[in-house]
C-alpha positions in Angstrom: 25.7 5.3 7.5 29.1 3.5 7.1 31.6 5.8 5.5 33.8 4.4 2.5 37.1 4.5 4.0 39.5 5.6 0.7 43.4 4.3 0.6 44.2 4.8 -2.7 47.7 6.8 -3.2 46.8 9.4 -5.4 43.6 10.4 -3.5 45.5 11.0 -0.3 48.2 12.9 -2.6 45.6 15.2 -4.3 43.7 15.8 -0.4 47.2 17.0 1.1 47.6 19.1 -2.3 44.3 21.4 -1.8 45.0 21.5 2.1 48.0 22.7 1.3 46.6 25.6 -0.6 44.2 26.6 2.2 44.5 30.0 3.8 45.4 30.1 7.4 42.0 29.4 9.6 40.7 32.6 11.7 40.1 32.2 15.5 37.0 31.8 16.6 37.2 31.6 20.0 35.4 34.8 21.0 32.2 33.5 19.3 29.5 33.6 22.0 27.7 30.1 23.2 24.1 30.7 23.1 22.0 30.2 26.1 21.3 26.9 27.3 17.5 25.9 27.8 15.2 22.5 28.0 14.9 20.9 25.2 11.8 18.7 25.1 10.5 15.7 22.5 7.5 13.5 23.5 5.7 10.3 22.3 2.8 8.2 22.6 4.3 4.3 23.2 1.2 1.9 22.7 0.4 0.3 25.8 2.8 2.2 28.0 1.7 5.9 27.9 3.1 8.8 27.5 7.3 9.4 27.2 9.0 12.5 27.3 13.0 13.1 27.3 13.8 16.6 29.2 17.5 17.4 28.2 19.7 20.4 28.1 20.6 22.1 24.8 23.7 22.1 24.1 26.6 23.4 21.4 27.3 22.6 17.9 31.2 22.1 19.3 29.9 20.1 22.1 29.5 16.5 20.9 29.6 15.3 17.6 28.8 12.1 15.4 31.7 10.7 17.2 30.7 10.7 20.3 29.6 8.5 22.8 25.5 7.9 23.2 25.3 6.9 27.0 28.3 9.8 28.2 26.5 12.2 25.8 22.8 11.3 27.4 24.5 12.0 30.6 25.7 15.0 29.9 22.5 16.4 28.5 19.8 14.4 30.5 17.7 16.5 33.4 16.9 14.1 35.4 15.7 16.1 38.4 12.7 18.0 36.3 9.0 18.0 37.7 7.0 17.1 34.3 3.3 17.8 34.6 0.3 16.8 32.2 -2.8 18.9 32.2 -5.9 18.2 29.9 -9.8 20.6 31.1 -9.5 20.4 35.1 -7.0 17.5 34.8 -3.3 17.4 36.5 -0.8 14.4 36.2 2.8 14.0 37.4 4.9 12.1 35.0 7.3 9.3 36.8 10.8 9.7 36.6 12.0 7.4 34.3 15.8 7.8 35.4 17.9 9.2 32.4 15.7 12.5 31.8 12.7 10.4 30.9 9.4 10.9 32.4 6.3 9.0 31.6 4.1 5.7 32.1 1.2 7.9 32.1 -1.5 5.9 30.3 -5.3 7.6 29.7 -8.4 7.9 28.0 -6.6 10.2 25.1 -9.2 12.3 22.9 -9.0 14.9 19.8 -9.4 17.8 19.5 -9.0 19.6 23.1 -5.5 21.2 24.4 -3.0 19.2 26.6 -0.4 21.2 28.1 3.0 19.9 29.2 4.7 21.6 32.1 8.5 21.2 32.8 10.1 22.8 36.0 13.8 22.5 36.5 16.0 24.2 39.3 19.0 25.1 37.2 17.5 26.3 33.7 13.3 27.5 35.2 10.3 26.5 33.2 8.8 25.7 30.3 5.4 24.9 28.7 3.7 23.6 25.5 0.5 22.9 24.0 -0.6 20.3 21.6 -3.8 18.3 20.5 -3.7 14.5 19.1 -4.8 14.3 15.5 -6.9 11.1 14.3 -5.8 7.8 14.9 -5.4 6.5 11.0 -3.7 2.5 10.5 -2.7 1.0 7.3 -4.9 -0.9 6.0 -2.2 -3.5 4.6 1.3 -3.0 4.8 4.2 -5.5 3.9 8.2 -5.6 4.8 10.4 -7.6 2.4 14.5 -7.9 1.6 15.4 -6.0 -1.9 18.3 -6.7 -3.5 19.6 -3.5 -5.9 22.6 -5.3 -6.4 25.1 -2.9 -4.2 22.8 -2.8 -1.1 20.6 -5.0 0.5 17.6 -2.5 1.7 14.5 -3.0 3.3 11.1 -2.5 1.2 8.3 -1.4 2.6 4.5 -1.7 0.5 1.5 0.0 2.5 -2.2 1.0 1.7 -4.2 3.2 3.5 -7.4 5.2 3.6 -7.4 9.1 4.3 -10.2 10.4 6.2 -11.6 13.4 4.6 -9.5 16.8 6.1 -6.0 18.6 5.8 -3.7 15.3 6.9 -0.3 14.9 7.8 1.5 11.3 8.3 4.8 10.1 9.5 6.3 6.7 8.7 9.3 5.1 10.7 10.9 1.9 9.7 13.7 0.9 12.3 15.3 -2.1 13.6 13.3 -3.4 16.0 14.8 -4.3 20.0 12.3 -5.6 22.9 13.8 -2.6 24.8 14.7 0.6 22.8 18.6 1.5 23.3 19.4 4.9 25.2 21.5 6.1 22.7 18.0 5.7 20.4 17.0 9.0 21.8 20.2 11.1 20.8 21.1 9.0 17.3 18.0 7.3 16.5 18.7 4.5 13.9 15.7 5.6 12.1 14.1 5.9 8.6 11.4 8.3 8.4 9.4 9.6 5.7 6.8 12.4 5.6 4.0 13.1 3.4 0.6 15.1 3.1 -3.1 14.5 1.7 -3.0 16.7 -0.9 -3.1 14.3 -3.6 -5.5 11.9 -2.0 -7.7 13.5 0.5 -10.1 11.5 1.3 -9.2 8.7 -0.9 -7.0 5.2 -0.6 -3.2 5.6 -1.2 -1.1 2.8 -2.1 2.7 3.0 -2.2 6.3 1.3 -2.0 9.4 2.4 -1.4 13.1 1.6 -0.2 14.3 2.4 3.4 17.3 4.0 2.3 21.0 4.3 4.0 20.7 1.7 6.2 21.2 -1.6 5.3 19.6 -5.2 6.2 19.7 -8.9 6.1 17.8 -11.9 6.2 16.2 -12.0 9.2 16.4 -9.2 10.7 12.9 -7.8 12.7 11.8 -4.3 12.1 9.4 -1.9 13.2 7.2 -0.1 10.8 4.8 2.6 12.3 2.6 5.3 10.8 0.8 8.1 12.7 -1.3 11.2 11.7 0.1 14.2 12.8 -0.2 17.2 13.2 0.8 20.3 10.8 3.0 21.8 13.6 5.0 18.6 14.1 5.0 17.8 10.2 6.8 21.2 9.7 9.7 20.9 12.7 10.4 17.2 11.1 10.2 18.5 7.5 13.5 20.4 9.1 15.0 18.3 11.3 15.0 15.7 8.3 18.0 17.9 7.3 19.9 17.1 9.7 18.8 13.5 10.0 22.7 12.1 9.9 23.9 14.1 12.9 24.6 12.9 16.0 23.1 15.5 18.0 19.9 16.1 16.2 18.1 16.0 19.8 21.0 17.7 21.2 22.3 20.2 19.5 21.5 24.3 19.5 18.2 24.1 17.1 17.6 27.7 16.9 16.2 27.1 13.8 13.5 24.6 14.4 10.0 25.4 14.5 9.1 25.0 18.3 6.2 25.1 20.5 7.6 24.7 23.5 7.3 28.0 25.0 11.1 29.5 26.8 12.9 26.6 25.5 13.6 24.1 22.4 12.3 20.5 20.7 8.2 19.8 20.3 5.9 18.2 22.4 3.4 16.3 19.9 0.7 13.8 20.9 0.1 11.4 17.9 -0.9 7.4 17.9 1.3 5.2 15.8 0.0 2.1 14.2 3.3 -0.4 14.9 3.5 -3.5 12.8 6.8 -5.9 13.3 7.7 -7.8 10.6 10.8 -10.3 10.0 12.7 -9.7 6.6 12.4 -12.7 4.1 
């Protein structure tokens, strides 16, 4: 989000005013740094496979929104990580990728039954997680047009679907869309996402539009739109990551805070099947 960048006089005057009246700052160099450990995020990719992005957690002091994605994805990055996939008597190797990405594993994926991820790294150990892939659900219609709110220019998205009958959980993105996906996606992703449950429709059609907010668009431009079904787990560690959804280091960062199921370490494995529609903004 662009910041407003302020010159008037007597702004500037009234800032150095209340600095002025600040108290001397204490030192807070003897604050501990919490241990490092693997941080791990996954996705599905349709007609890929499988993606996960291994990376080292790091401080809140550490990087910043300021800082730059490909130096920052280097610093982070484990690139020399042995990432298995197990599902019943099942064992995969995910390829390395380069850039602490490990994937291109493309299968027969099914609900309801456990796949457990596997990282091993010889500087920070092991770590594991367990996740199941919730019901593939696609919009039945869904629409991407330029609205004009006379201050921005945003992008509108309109979308019906049809909730099968159960506790669900669904996560829309809207982004700009790229043939290849940007490096720097997976530290600051330029992304829109909105979350919501079933609870008002279960088992019903729900029919909805709303404005991709803080971003904004132009004639022309392509985006992606994707919904999945998710799972509750996943639904709650977004619910707080959306939070923090303007930070730089959202992947990066300590997220002591986050619900996890990556067991020894930080992030969310989750298995879930988008629906991707790309649409060009008239």
């Amino acid at each position: 989000m662009t910041g407003k960048i302020f010159t008037s006089i007597q702004i500037v005057l009234a800032t150095l005013m209340l600095l002025s009246c600040l108290p001397e700052p204490l030192l807070v160099d003897d604050i501990p740094k919490l241990e490092t450990k693997i941080v791990v995020s996954s996705q599905i990719i349709p007609n890929t496979g499988l993606v996960v992005f291994v990376s080292r957690s790091i401080g809140a002091l550490d990087a910043g929104d300021d800082s730059d994605p490909e130096n920052l994805i280097a610093q982070i990055a484990i690139s020399d990580a042995v990432v298995t996939l197990s599902v019943n008597d099942n064992l995969d190797t995910l390829e390395n990728l380069g850039n602490g990405l490990y994937g291109n594993i493309i299968m027969d994926w099914q609900t309801n039954i456990d796949y457990t991820l596997t990282v091993h790294t010889t500087s920070l150990g092991s770590v594991h997680a367990v996740t199941r892939l919730p019901d593939f659900v696609s919009f039945n219609e869904v629409s991407a047009t330029i609205f004009d709110n006379g201050f921005d220019s945003l992008a509108q998205i309109n979308y019906n679907l049809t909730d099968p009958i159960g506790e669900n959980y669904y996560m829309i993105n809207v982004q700009r869309f790229r043939s290849s996906q940007e490096l720097s996606s997976l530290v600051n992703p330029r992304i829109f996402t909105k979350l919501f449950d079933d609870k008002e429709f279960d088992g019903q059609q729900k029919s909805e539009t709303f404005n991709v907010l803080f971003q904004e668009f132009s004639e022309g431009d392509s985006i992606a739109v994707s919904m999945a079904n998710i799972s509750k787990a996943y639904y709650d560690f977004l619910k707080v990551r959306s939070d923090n959804r303007f930070s730089f280091v959202e992947f990066a960062g300590e997220p002591i805070n986050y619900p996890t199921n990556v067991q020894g370490g930080y992030g969310f494995f989750n298995l879930h099947t988008p629906d991707v529609r790309v649409f060009i903004l008239e």
